[in-house]
C-alpha positions in Angstrom: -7.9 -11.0 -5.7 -10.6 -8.8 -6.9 -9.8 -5.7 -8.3 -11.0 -1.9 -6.6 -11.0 1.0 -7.8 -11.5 2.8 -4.9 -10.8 6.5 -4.6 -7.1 7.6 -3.0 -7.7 9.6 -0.3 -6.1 12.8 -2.8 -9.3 11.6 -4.9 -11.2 12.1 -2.1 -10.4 15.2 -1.3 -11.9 16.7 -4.6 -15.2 15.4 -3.6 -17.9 17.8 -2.3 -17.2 18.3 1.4 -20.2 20.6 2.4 -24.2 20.2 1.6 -24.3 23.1 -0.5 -21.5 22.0 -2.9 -22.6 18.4 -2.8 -26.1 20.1 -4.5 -24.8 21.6 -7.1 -22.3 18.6 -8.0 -23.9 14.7 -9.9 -24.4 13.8 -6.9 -27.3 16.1 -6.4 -29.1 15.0 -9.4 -32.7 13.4 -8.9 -31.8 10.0 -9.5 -29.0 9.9 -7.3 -29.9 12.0 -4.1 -32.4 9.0 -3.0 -31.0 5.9 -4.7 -31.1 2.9 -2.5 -28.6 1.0 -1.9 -30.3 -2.2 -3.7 -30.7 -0.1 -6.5 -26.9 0.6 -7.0 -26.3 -3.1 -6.5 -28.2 -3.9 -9.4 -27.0 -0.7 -11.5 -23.6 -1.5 -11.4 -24.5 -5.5 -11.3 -26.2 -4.7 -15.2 -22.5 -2.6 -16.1 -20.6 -5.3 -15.2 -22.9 -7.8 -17.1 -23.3 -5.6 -20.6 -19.5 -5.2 -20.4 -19.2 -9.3 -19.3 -16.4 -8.8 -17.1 -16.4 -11.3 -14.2 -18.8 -10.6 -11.2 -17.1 -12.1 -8.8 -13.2 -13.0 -9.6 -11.8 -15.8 -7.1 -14.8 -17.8 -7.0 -14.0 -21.2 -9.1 -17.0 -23.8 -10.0 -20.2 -21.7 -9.5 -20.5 -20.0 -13.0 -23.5 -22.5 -14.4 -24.9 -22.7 -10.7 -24.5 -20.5 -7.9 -23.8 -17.5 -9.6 -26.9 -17.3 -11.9 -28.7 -17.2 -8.7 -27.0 -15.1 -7.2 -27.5 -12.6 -10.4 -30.9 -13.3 -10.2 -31.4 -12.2 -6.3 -29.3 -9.2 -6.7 -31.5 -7.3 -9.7 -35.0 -8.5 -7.8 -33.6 -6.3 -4.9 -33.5 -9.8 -2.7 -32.2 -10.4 0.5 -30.9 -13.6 0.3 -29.6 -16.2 2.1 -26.3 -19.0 0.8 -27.3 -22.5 2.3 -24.4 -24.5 2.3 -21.4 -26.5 4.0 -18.8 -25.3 5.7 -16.1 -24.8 3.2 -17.8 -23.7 -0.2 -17.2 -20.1 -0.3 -20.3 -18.2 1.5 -18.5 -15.9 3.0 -16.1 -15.0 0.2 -19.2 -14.2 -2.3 -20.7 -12.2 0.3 -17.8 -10.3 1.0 -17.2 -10.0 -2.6 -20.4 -8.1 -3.1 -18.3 -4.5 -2.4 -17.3 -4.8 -5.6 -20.8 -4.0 -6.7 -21.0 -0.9 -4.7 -20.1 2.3 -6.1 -16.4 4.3 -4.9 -17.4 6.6 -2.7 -20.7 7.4 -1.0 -21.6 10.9 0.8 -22.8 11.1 4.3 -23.0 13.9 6.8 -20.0 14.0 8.8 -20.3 12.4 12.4 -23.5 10.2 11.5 -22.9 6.9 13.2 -26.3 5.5 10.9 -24.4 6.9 7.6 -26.9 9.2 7.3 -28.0 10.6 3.6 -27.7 14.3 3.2 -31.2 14.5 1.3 -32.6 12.4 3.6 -31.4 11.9 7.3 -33.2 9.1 9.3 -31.2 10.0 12.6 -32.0 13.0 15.1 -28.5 14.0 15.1 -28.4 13.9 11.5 -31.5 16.0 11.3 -30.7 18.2 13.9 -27.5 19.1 12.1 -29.0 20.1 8.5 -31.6 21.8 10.2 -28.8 24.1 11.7 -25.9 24.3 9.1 -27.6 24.1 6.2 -25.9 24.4 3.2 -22.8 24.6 5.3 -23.6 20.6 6.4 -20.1 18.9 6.7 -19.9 15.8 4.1 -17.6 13.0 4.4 -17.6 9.7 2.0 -17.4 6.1 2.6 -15.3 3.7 0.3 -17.3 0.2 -0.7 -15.3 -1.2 2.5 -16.4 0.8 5.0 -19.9 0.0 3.7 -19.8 -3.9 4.6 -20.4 -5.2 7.9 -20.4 -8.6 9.0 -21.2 -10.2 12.2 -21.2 -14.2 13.2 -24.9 -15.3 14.8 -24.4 -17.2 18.0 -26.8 -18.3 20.9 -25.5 -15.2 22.7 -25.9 -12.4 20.7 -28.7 -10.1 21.7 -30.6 -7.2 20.1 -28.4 -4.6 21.7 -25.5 -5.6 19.7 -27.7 -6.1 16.4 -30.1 -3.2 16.7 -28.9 -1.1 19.6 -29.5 -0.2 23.5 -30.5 3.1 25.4 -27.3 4.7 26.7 -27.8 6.5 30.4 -24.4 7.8 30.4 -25.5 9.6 27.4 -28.7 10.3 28.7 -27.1 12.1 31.8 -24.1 14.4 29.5 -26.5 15.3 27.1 -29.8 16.2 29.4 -32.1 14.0 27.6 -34.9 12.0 28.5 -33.9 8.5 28.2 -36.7 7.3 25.6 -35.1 10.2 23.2 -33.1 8.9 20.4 -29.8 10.9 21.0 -29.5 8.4 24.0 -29.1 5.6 21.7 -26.5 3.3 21.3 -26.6 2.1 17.7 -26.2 -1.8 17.3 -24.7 -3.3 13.4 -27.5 -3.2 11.7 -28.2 0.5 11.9 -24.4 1.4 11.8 -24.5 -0.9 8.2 -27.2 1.7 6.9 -26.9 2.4 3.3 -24.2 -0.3 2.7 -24.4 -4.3 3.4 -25.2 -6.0 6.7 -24.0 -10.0 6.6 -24.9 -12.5 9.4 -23.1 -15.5 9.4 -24.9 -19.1 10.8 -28.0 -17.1 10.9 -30.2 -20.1 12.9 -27.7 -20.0 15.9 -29.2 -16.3 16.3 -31.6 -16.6 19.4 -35.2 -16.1 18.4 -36.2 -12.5 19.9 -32.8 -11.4 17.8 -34.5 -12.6 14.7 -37.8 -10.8 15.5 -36.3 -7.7 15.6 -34.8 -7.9 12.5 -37.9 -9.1 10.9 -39.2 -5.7 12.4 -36.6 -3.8 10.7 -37.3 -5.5 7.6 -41.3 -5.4 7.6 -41.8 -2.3 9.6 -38.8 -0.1 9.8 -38.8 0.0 13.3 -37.7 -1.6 17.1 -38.5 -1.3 20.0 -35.7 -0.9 22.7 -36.4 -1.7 26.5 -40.4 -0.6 25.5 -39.4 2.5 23.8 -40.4 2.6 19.8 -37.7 4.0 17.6 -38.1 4.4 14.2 -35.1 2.9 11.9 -36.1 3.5 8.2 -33.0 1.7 7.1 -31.7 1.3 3.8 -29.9 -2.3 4.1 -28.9 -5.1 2.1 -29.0 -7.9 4.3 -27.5 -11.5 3.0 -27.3 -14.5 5.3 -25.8 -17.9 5.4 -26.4 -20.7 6.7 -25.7 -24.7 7.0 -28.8 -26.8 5.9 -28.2 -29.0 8.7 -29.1 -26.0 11.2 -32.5 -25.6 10.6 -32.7 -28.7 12.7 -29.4 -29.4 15.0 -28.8 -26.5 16.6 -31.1 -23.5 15.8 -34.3 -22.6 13.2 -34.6 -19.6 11.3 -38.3 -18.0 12.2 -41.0 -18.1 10.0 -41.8 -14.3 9.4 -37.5 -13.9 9.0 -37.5 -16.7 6.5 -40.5 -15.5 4.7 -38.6 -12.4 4.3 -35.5 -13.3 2.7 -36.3 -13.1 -1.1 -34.3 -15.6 -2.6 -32.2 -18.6 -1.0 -29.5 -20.3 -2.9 -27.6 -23.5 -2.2 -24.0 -23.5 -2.7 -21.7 -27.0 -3.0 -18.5 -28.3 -3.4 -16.6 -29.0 -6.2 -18.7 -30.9 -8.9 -15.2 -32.3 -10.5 -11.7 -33.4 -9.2 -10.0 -30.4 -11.6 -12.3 -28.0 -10.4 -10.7 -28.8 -7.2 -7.6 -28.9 -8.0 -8.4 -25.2 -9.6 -9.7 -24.0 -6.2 -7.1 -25.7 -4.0 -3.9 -24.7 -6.3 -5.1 -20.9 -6.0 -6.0 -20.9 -2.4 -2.9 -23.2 -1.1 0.1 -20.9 0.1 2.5 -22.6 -2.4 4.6 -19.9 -3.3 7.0 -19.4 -0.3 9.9 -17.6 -2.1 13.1 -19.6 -0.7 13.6 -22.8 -2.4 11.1 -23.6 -5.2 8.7 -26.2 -4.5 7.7 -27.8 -7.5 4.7 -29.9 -6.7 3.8 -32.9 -9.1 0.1 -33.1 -10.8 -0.2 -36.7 -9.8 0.3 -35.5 -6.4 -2.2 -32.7 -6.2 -4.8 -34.8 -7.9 -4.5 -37.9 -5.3 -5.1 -34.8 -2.5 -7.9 -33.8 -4.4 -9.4 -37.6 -4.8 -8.8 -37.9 -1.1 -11.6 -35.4 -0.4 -14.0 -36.5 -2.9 -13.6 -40.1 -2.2 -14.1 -38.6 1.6 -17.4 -37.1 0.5 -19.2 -40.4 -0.7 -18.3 -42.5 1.9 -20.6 -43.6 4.6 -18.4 -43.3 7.0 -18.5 -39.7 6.9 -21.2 -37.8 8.3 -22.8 -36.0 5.2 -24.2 -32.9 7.9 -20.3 -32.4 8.9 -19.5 -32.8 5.4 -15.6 -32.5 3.9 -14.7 -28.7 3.4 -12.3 -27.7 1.0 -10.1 -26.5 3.4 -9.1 -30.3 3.7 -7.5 -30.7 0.1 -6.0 -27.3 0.7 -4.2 -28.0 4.4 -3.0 -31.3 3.0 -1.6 -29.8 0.0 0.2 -27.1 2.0 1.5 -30.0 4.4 3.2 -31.8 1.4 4.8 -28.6 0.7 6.3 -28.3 4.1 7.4 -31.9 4.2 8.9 -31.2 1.0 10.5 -28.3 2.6 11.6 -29.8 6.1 13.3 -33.1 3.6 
């Protein structure tokens, strides 16, 4: 697993909790008040590369391939996309990419969009340093809390991505519904300042992907013919199967043109390597009775896949995930047990 160091929440608590004392603290300094969060990526990617310790620990067979990439993506400020069968770690790198982020980020208490202090996008945000001032509560987000991920499928709409006008909120607050402290924020918007992944990213219907080519391009949407302006500060990653682009979805044009960089992940390129992945995934280790599995064993699981993934039989758009290897090898472990 990787290793955090996030703050405890006793760390936390020594943290600036009002605007005023957030000023006068690091965090106030001119570099830091406005630093996107691309730019931190890519800080703290260039640490962790003059100090070579691992980028991303858990992650076996993509050091002279996928990773370089990925490198690469991550200091040009990319988006990016992982194109790849099901089964090769996508979701795991992505995921993996809090690790980059730095251990606690201030906002101002109550923002749903994690909104800066020095620079508040939402109304409420704005509203509430206009009023308290210095006296602005702050609260701080661990790299966790800055993550959100969300699975594209034919029936996800742009209320759920981007957001939708609220009338019950309309009516409690007195507000006109076009005003923005009617809105109901979507993902994307509630990811501000942090990392927005969408999974199987052609299964997303087209008017989905238009709106967050808008929020990409223009840094804004339009909800139910009412403009409202997102500025948001995003890192957006996608994956998706190669296959897709075809079978069951497309990406649009403008969205793909968008993404920065697109890298292809793949399986194993040797049986060991396999055998790496699937002895560290597998749940082996079950405490009661030691299991002792043979080497000749694990490697004939492991040829089983790759033999799998040469032969005609097998549809090469399906392809065979490592999961296989690592179900079968948990199986013999069972049968081992139940005999």
């Amino acid at each position: 697993s990787q290793t955090r160091n996030y703050p405890s929440e006793n760390q936390l608590s020594v943290y600036p909790e009002t605007f005023g004392a957030l000023k006068r603290s690091a965090f106030g300094s001119p570099d830091r008040r406005q630093q996107s969060v691309k730019d931190e990526l890519r800080a703290n990617l260039l640490t962790r590369l003059a100090t070579r310790k691992p980028i991303f620990n858990g992650v076996i067979g993509y050091e002279e391939t996928v990773m370089p990439q990925i490198i690469n993506a991550l200091l040009s400020r990319h988006n990016f996309i992982l194109l790849g069968l099901r089964g090769q770690a996508k979701s795991r790198i992505l995921r993996s990419l809090t690790t980059l982020l730095d251990p606690a980020l201030p906002i101002i208490a109550g923002s749903e969009v994690n909104d800066n202090p020095f620079a508040p996008i939402s109304k409420y945000g704005k509203n509430l340093l206009n009023e308290a001032g210095d006296d602005t509560p702050i609260t701080w987000l661990d790299p966790d809390q800055r993550y959100v991920e969300k699975l594209a499928t034919p029936d996800v709409t742009v209320a759920d991505i981007i957001g939708d006008l609220d009338p019950i909120k309309a009516a409690r607050g007195g507000h006109i519904l076009g005003d923005e402290l009617t809105m109901h924020y979507g993902m994307l918007p509630r990811a501000n300042r942090g990392i927005f992944a969408l999974n199987e990213l052609p299964d997303l219907a087209g008017k989905v992907q238009v709106s967050l080519f808008n929020i990409m391009q223009e840094g804004d949407v339009q909800i139910k013919g009412y403009p409202v302006r997102l500025p948001l500060d995003v890192m957006l990653c996608f994956t998706a199967n190669p296959e897709d682009y075809t079978a069951r979805g497309k990406i649009i044009t403008p969205l793909k043109d968008r993404i920065g960089s697109e890298v292809t992940t793949h399986y194993p390129e040797s049986v060991e390597l396999g055998m790496a992945i699937t002895n560290q995934e597998a749940w082996t280790a079950r405490g009661a009775g030691k299991v002792r599995v043979p080497d000749f064993i694990a490697e004939v699981i492991e040829r089983v896949a790759f033999e799998a993934r040469i032969d005609k039989r097998i549809d090469k758009r399906s392809g065979v995930s490592q999961r296989m290897p690592i179900s079968v090898l948990e199986n013999v472990v069972s049968n081992a047990e139940r005999r």
